[in-house]
C-alpha positions in Angstrom: 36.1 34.3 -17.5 33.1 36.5 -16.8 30.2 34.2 -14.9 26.7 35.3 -16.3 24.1 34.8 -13.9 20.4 34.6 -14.9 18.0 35.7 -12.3 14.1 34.2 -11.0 12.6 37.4 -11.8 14.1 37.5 -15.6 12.5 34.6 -16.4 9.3 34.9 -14.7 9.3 38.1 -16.4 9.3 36.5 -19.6 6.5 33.5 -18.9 3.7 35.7 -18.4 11.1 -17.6 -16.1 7.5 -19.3 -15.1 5.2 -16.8 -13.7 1.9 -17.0 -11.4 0.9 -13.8 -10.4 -2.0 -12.8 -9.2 -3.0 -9.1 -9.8 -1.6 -7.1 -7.0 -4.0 -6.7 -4.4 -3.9 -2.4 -3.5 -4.4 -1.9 0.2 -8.2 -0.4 1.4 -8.7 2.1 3.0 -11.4 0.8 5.1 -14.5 -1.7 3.9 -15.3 -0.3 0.6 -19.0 0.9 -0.1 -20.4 -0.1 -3.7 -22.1 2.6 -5.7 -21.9 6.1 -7.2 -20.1 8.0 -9.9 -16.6 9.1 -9.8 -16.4 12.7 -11.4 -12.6 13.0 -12.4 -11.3 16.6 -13.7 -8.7 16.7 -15.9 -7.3 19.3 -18.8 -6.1 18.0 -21.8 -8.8 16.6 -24.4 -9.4 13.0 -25.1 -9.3 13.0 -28.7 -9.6 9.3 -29.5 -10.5 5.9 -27.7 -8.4 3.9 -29.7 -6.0 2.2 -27.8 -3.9 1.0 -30.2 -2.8 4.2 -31.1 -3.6 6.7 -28.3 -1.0 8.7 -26.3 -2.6 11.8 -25.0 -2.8 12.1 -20.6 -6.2 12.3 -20.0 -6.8 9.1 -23.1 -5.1 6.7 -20.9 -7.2 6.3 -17.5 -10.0 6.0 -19.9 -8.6 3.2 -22.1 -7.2 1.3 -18.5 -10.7 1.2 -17.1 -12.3 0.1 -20.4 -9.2 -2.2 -21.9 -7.6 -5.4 -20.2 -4.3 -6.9 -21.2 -2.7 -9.8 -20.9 -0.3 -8.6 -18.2 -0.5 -5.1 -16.5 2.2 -2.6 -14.9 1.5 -2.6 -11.3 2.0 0.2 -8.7 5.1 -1.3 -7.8 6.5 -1.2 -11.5 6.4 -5.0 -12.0 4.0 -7.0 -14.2 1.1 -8.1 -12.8 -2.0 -11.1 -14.2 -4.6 -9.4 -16.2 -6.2 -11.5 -18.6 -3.5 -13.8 -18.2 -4.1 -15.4 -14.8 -0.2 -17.1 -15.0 2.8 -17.1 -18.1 5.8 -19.7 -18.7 8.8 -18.7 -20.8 11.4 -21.6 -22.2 14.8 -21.9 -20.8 16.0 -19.4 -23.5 13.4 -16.9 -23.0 12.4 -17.5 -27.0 9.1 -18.7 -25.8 6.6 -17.7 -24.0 2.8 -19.3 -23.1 -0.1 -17.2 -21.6 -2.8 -19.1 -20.1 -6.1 -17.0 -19.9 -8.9 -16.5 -17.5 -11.9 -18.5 -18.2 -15.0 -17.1 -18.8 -14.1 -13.3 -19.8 -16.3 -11.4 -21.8 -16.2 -8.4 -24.0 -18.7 -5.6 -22.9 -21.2 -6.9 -25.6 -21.2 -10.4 -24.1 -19.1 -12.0 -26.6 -16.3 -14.2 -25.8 -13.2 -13.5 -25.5 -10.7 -15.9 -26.7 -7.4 -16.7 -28.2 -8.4 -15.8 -31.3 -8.9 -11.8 -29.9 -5.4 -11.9 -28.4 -3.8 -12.9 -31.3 -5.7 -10.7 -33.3 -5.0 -7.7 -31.5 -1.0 -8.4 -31.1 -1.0 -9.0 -35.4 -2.5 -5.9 -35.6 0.2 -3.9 -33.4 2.7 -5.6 -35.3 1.5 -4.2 -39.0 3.4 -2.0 -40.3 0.2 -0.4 -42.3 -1.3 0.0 -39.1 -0.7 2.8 -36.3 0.6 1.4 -33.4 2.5 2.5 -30.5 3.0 -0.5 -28.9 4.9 -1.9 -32.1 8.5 -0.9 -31.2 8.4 -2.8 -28.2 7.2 -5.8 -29.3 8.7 -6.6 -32.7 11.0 -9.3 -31.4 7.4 -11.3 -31.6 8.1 -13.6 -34.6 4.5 -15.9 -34.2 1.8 -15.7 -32.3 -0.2 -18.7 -31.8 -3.3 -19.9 -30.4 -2.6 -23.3 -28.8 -6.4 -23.6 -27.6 -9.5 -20.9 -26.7 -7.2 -19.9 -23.5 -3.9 -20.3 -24.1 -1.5 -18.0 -26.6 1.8 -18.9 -27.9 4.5 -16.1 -28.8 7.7 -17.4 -30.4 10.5 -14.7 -30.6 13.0 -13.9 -33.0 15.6 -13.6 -29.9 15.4 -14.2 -26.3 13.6 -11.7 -24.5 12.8 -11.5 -20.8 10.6 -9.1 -20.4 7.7 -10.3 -23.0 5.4 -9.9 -19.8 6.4 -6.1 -19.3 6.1 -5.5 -23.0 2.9 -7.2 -22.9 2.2 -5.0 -20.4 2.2 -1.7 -22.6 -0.5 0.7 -22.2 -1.3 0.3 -25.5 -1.5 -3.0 -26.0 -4.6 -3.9 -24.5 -7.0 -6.6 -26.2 -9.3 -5.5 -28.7 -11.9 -7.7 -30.4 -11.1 -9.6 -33.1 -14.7 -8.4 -34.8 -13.7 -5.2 -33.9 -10.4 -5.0 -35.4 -11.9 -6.4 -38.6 -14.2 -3.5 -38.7 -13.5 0.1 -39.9 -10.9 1.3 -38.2 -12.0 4.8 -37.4 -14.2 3.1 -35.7 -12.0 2.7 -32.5 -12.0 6.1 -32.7 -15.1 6.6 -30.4 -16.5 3.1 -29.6 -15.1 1.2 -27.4 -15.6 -2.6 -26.8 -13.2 -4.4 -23.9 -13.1 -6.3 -21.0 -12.2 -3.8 -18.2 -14.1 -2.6 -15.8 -16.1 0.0 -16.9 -17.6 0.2 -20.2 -18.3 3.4 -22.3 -21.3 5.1 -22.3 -21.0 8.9 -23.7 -18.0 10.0 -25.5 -18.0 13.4 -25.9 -14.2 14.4 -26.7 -14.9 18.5 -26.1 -16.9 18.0 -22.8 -17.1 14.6 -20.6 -16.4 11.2 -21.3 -18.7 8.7 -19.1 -18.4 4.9 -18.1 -20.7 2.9 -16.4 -19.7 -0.7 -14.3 -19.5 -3.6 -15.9 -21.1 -6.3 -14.0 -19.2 -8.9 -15.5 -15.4 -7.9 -15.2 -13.5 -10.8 -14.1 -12.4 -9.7 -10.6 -15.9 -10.5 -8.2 -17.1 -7.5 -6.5 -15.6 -5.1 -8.8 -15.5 -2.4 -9.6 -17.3 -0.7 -6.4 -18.3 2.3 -8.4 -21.8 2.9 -10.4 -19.5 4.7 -13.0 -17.2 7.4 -13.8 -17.4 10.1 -15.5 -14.2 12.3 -17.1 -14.6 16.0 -17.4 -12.4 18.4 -19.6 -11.6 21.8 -17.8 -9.5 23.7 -20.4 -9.6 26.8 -18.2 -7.2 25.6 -15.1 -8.6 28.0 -12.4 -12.0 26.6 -13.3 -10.5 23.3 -12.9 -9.2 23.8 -9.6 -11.9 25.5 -8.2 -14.5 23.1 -9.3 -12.3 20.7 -7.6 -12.1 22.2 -4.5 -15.7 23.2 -4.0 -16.7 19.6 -4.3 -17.8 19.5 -7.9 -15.3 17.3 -8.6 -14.0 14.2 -6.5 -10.5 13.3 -8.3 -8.3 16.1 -10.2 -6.2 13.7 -12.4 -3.2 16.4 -12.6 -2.5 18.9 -10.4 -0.8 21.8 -11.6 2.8 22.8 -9.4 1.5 26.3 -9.0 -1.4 24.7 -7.4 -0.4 21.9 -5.2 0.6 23.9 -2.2 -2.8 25.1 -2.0 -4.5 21.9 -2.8 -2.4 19.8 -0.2 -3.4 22.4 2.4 -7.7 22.3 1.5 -9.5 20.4 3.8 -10.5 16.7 3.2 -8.3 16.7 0.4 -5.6 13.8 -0.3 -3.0 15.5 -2.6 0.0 13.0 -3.4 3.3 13.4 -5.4 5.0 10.6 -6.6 8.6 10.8 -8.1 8.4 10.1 -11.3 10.8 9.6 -14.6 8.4 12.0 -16.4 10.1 14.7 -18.6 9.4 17.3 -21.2 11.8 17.6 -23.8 13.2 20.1 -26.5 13.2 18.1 -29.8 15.7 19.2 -32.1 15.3 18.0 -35.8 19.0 17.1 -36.8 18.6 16.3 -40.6 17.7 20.4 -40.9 19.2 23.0 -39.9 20.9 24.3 -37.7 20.3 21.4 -35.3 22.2 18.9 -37.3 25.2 20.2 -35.8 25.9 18.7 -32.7 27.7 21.9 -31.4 24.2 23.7 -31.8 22.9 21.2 -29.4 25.1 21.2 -26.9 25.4 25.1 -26.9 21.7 24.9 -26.5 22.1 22.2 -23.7 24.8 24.5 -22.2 21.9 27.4 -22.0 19.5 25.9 -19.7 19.4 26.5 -16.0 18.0 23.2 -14.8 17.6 23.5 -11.4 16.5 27.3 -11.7 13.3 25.5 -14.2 13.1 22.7 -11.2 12.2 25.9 -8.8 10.1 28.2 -11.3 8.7 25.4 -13.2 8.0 22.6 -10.7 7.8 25.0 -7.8 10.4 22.2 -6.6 8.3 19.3 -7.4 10.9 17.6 -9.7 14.5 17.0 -10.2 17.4 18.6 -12.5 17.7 16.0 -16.1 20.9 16.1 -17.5 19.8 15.0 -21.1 19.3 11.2 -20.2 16.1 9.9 -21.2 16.2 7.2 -18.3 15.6 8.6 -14.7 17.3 7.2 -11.9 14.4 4.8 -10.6 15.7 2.5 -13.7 17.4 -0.5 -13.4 19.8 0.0 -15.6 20.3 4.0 -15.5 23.7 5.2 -15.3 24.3 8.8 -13.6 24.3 11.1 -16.1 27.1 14.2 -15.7 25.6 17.6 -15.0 25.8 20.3 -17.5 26.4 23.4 -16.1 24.5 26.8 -16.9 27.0 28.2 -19.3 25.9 30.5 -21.6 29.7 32.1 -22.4 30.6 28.7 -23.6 27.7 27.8 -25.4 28.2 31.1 -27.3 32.0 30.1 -28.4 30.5 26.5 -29.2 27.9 28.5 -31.2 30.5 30.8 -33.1 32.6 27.3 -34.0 29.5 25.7 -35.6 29.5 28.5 -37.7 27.0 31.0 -35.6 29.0 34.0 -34.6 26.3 36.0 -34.5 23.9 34.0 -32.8 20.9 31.7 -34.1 17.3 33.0 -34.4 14.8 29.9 -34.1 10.8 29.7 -33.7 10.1 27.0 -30.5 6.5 25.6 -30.8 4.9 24.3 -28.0 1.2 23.0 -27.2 -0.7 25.1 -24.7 -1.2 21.7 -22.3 -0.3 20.5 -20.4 1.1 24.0 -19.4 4.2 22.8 -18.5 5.4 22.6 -22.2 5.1 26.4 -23.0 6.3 27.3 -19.4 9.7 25.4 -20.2 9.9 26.6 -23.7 9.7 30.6 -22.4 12.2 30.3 -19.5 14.7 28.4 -22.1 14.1 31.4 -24.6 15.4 33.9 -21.5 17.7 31.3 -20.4 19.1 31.1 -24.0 19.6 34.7 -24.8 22.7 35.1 -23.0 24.6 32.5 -25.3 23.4 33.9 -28.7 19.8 32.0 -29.5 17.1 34.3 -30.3 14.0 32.5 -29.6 10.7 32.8 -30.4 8.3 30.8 -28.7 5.0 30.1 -30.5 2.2 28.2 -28.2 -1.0 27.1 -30.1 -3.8 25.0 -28.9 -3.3 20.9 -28.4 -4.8 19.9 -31.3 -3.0 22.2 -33.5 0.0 20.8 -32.5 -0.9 17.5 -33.0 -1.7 17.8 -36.9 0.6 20.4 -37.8 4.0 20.2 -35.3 4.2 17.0 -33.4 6.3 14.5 -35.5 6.8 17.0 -38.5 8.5 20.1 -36.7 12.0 20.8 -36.4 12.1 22.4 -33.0 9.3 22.0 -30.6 8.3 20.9 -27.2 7.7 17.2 -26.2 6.2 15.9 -23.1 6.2 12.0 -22.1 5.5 10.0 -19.2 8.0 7.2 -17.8 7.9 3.9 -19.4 8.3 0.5 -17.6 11.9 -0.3 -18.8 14.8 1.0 -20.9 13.6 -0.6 -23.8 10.8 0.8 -23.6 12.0 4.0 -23.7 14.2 3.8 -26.3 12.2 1.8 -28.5 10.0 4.8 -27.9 11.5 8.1 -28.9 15.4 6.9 -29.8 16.0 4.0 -32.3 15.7 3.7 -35.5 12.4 2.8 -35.5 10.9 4.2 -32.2 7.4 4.7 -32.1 7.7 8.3 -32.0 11.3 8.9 -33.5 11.0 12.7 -34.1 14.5 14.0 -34.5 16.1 11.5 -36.9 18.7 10.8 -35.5 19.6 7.7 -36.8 22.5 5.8 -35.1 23.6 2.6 -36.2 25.5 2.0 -33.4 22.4 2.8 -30.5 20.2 0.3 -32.2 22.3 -2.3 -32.1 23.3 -2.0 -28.6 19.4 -1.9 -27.9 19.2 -4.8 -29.7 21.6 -6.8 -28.2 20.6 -5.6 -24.9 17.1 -7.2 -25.4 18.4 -10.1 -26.6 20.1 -10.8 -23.6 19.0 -12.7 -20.4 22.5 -11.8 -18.6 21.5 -9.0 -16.4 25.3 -7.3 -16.3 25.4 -7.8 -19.6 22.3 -6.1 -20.1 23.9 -3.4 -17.7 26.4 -2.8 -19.8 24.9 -2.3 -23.4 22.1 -0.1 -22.0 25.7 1.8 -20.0 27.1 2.5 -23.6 24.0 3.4 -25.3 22.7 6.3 -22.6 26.4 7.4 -23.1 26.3 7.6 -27.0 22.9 9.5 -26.7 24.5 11.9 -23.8 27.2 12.6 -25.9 24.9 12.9 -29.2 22.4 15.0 -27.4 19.3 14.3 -29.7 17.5 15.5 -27.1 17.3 18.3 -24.4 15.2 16.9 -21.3 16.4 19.8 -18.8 14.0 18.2 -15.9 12.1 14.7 -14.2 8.4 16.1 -13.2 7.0 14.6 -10.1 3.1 13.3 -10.9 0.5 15.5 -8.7 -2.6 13.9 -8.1 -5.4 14.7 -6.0 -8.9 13.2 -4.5 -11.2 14.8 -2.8 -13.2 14.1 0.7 -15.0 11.0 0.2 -13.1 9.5 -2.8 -11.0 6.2 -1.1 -8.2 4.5 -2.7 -7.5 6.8 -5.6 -4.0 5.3 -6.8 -1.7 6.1 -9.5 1.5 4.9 -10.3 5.0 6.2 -11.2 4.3 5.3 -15.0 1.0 7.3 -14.7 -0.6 5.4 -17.3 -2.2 2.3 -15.5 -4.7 3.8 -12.6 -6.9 0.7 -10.7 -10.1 2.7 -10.8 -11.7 -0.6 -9.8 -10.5 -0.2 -6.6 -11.7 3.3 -5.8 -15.0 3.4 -3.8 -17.4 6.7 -2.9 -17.5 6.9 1.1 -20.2 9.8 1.1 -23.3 10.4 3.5 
């Protein structure tokens, strides 16, 4: 059998139980100095505020420093007290009581109570309105409040981790006067109980917060404000960075990060992350509702040559497993070899001799989408696909590709747990289920897995599903992207965490002359 090797330059070529925690207390760097405004660069437009409902990069350290939840992700990928200062779950894990802080207020100086929490979590859970959190939290049956600060959920089944699900990024608590309002509204008015409260919001240029003086942690946050501003040129955004304009640049791009790391006064960081972009393949059309197609086209990816052209080598090979290794419960997924020769004869079975020709839409940022999708269409050619890649601005993709397309580029950061995940892109009735495939057999296992307190038991339903979806492929996800961060000289305590959604802003401080 004739080996086909692709080379660097090709591609290149062609890209042009009970519970008291308290929230976890992030090491300073020294004393921490009150005062002044955080100016945070970042790439990809904040088109709306509401929480409920958000999912873009640069929408999430916006909605964490003006939204609380109940419980929040930590660094250390474990839930941590927000507005819920301590939980208790039942013997069966069927049951579960927050008790609230007392004495938190909205930005607007109202109360907030029981009612708002249990206003907000019967809002995820209608169907007629849009909520990402939904998926992970429909096991929630009632929700109850006992008195102003305590909440009751009771569950359908036993569930263990209510407090990570609680947890979600967007699930934070919204006003019970605000969720009776227009909905739009949440659009670009924002009303929570975090630490910074909005100001401007101007989705094309800057996005500014100011402190507010009465978030429930004393002391915090240090800052005066922040303010988030859109570079959609990436050269600009990087230089802006580096010349000082700019003391935190939210993403750093792989091409860039050498160069960053090596500025002075700069504190670049790269965290290993299960962050992936992903080829999603619309199996009720064709010709992706062959599986043959998809695993010819998962045979045609070079995974570790996208890891060094791609990432630069800030990543890892993905072998079509949603779940990276840093979860629990993920099992090793085998490696799929670059080989086009066989995806070709896989291709011919399904009915393809001749090869395919397909169009490959991908948003313009973050850049990484449209970098993957034109190395896969050199990577591809060898085994028959004929690929053309069409790249169009963010917000084009939004309304006219994202969730309607039949072959396009995703891009999502790691979630807190398996469930999470799945009940994100893969079950029946994920969040974001884009590719339909609908498998009876996956959601039960999910299911039954989250119905489960048994820990090996749990190991071994989430075992078989990752294997029915490996040997499905609804997906391609060809790499895990390490998250790139940077701050500039003078910015301490700048953190972000593996799930790159939850950021503790209230803990960064200016330490300028």
């Amino acid at each position: 059998m004739t080996t086909f090797m692709i080379s660097r330059r090709t591609v290149v070529m062609g890209m042009a139980a009970t519970a008291m925690l308290p929230g976890i207390s992030l090491a300073q760097s020294a004393t921490p100095k009150p005062g002044g405004i955080l100016k945070i660069s970042h790439s990809t437009r904040i088109a709306t505020l509401n929480v409920l409902n958000c999912s873009g990069p640069a929408e999430y350290p916006v909605v964490d420093m003006i939204y609380s939840g109940l419980t929040r992700m930590g660094p250390d990928n474990k839930p941590m007290a927000d507005l819920a200062e301590r939980w208790e779950a039942s013997a069966d894990a069927k049951t579960f009581t927050y008790f609230l802080r007392k004495g938190i207020t909205f930005h607007d100086g109202s109360p907030c109570t029981a009612d708002d929490i249990v206003a907000t979590f019967q809002a995820i859970l209608n169907p007629d309105v849009p909520a990402a959190a939904r998926a992970v939290l429909n096991m929630i049956d009632t929700i109850e409040a006992v008195d102003a600060t305590t909440v009751r959920f009771n569950l359908k089944t036993p569930f263990a981790d209510l407090p990570i699900s609680t947890a979600h990024a967007n699930a934070r608590i919204l006003s019970k006067a605000a969720l009776s309002g227009p909905r739009e509204k949440l659009d670009t008015t924002a009303n929570g109980t975090g630490p910074f409260k909005l100001e401007t919001y101007d989705s094309a240029r800057m996005v500014r917060l100011v402190k507010n003086e009465n978030y429930y942690i004393k002391g915090k946050p240090y800052l005066d404000g922040v303010e988030m501003h859109l570079f959609p040129d990436l050269a600009a955004e990087s230089a802006n960075f580096l010349n000082g304009a700019m003391d935190v640049m939210l993403t750093v791009q792989q091409a860039d990060f050498e160069r960053i790391t090596a500025a002075n006064g700069i504190t670049a960081k790269r965290i290993p992350s299960g962050r992936f972009v992903n080829v999603t393949m619309r199996q009720d059309q064709k010709p992706f509702d062959d599986v043959r197609v998809r695993k010819a086209l998962a045979m045609s990816v070079d995974r570790g040559l996208l890891v060094d052209i791609v990432l630069e080598g800030l990543g890892r090979p993905a072998y079509d497993n949603l779940v990276s290794p840093e979860f629990q419960y993920a099992i090793e997924a085998p490696e799929i070899a670059y080989d086009p020769e066989g995806a070709k004869k896989l291709l011919a079975e399904a009915g393809y001799p001749d090869g395919i020709k397909v169009t490959l839409v991908a948003s313009n940022r973050p850049a990484i989408r449209a970098q993957v999708a034109v190395a896969l269409k050199e990577m591809a050619k060898p085994a028959g696909f004929d690929i053309e890649v069409e790249t169009m601005s963010h917000d084009t993709y939004l309304a006219n590709v994202w969730m309607k397309g039949n072959f396009y580029m995703g891009y999502w950061g790691m979630q807190a747990t398996e469930d999470a995940t799945f009940k994100l892109l893969l079950t029946s009735d994920a969040s974001y289920e884009d590719t339909a495939w609908k498998n009876a057999e996956f959601d039960k296992l999910i299911a039954d897995a989250r119905s489960t307190t048994d820990s090996e038991k749990r190991r071994e339903l989430y075992a078989k599903a990752q294997e029915l979806q490996l040997k499905d492929t609804p997906y391609i996800v060809p790499i895990f992207e390490d998250i790139l961060t940077a701050s500039g000289k003078g910015a301490e305590d700048w953190t972000i965490a593996p799930l790159s959604r939850y950021y503790y802003v209230e803990n960064v401080w200016l330490n300028k002359a």
